[in-house]
C-alpha positions in Angstrom: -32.5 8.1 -6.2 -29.0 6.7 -6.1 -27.9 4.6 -3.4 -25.2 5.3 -0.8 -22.2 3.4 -0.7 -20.4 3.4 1.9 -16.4 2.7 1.6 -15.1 1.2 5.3 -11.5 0.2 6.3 -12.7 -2.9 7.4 -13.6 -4.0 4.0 -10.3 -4.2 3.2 -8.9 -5.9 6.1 -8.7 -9.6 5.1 -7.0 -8.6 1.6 -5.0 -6.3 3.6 -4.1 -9.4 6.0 -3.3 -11.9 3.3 -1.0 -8.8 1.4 0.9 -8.7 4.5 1.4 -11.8 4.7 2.9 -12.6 1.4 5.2 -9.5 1.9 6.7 -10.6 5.0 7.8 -13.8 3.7 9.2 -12.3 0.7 10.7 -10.0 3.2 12.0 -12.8 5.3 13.6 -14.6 2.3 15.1 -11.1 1.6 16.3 -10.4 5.4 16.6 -14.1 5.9 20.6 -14.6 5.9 21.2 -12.0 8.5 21.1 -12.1 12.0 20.1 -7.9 12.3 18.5 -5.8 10.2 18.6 -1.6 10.8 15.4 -0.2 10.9 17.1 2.9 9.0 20.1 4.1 8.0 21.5 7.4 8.4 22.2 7.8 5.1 20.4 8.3 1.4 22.3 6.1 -0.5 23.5 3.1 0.5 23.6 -0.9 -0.6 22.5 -2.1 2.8 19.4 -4.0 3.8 17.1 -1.5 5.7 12.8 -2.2 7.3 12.6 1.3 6.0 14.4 0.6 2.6 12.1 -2.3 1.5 8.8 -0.2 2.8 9.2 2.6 0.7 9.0 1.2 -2.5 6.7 -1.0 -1.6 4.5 1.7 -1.3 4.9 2.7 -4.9 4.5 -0.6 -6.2 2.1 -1.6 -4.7 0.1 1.9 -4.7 0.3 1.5 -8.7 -1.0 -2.2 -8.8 -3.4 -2.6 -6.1 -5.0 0.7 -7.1 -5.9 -0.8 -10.2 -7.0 -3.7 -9.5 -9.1 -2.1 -6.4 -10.8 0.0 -9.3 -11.5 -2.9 -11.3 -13.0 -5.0 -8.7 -14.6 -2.8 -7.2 -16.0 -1.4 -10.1 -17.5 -4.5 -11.1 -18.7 -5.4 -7.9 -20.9 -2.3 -7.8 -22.4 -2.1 -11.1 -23.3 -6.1 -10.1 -25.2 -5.0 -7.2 -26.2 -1.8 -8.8 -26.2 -1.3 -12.3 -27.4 2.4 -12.2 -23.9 3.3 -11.4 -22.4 0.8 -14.1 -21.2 4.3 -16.0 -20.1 6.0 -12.9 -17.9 3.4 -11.1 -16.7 2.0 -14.8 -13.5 4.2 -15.5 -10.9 3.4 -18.5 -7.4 2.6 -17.2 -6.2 5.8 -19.4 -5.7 8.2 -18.0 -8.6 7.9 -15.3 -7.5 4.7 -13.4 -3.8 5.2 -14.0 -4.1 8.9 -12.6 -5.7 7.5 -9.3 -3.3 5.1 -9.1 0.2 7.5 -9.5 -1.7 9.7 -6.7 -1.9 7.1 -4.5 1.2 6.0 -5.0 2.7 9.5 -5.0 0.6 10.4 -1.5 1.5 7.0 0.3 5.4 7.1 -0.8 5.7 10.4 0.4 4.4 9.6 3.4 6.5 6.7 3.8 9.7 8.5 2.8 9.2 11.3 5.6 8.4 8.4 8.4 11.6 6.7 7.5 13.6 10.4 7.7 11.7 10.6 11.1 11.9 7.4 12.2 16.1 7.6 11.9 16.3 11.5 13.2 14.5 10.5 16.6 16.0 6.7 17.2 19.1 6.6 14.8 19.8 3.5 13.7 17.9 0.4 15.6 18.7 -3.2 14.8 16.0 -5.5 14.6 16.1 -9.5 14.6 15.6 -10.6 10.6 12.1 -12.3 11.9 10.7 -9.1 13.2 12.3 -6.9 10.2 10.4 -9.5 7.6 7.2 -8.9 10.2 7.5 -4.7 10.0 7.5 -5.1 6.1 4.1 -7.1 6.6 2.4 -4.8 8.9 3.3 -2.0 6.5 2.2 -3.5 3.3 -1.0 -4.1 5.3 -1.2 -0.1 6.1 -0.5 0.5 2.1 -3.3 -1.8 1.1 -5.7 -0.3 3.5 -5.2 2.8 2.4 -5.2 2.0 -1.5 -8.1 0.2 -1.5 -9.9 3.1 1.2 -8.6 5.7 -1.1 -9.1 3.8 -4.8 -13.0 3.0 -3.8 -13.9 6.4 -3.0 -12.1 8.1 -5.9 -13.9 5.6 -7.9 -17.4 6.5 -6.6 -16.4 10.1 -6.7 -16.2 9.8 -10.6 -12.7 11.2 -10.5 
């Protein structure tokens, strides 16, 4: 009989935590010279520092790098502590790994993308000190890793 593994959001909190971190102070370095930051701008294109602006492609990045190194890990973790699932949890990078990843990626910018049309149809633009713009970017890229690692695990065990 095969054991159950269970994949929980709280097992991804303190990598979450310390991903958040180190985004919002590359955030803050990015924000840093200016006393307000919009959340969003009402427009697609523009040059101009936006919360929303760095967030979305954060996503993608980091839905195509933590993804794989989630699958990794975890995949080595697991055949440790189990080795009966040492074929099942062991996937190459192509195309197996590298199509969980673009999913994730793919799911979470998406979802990031309509937030920030949301976010500017109900408030407009909002201005935000640079301190609490740098913070946003951190709580998000804590959201994002969450997610990837929730999402990456249980693909994995899947035998996607």
């Amino acid at each position: 009989m095969s054991p159950t593994i269970e994949v929980k959001l709280k097992d991804s909190l303190v990598s979450a935590l310390i991903n958040g971190v180190i985004n919002a102070v590359i955030a803050s370095y990015t924000f840093g010279s200016k006393a307000l930051v919009p959340m969003s701008l009402d427009m697609i294109s523009t040059k101009e520092l936006s919360v929303w602006g760095q967030a979305v492609p954060l996503t993608f990045g980091l839905g195509i790098i933590l993804s794989l190194i989630t699958a990794k890990v975890f995949a080595g973790k697991v055949s440790k502590a189990h080795p009966e699932l040492k074929e099942t949890v062991t996937k190459p990078i192509f195309p197996t790994l590298l199509v969980i990843a673009i999913n994730n990626a793919a799911f979470l910018f998406g979802w990031f993308v309509v937030l920030a049309i949301l976010w500017t149809r109900v408030f407009g633009e909002v201005y935000v000190s640079s301190w609490l713009a740098s913070a946003l970017v951190g709580v998000f890229a804590v959201i994002v890793t969450v997610l990837v690692e929730t999402r990456t695990k249980k693909a994995v065990l899947k035998g996607e």
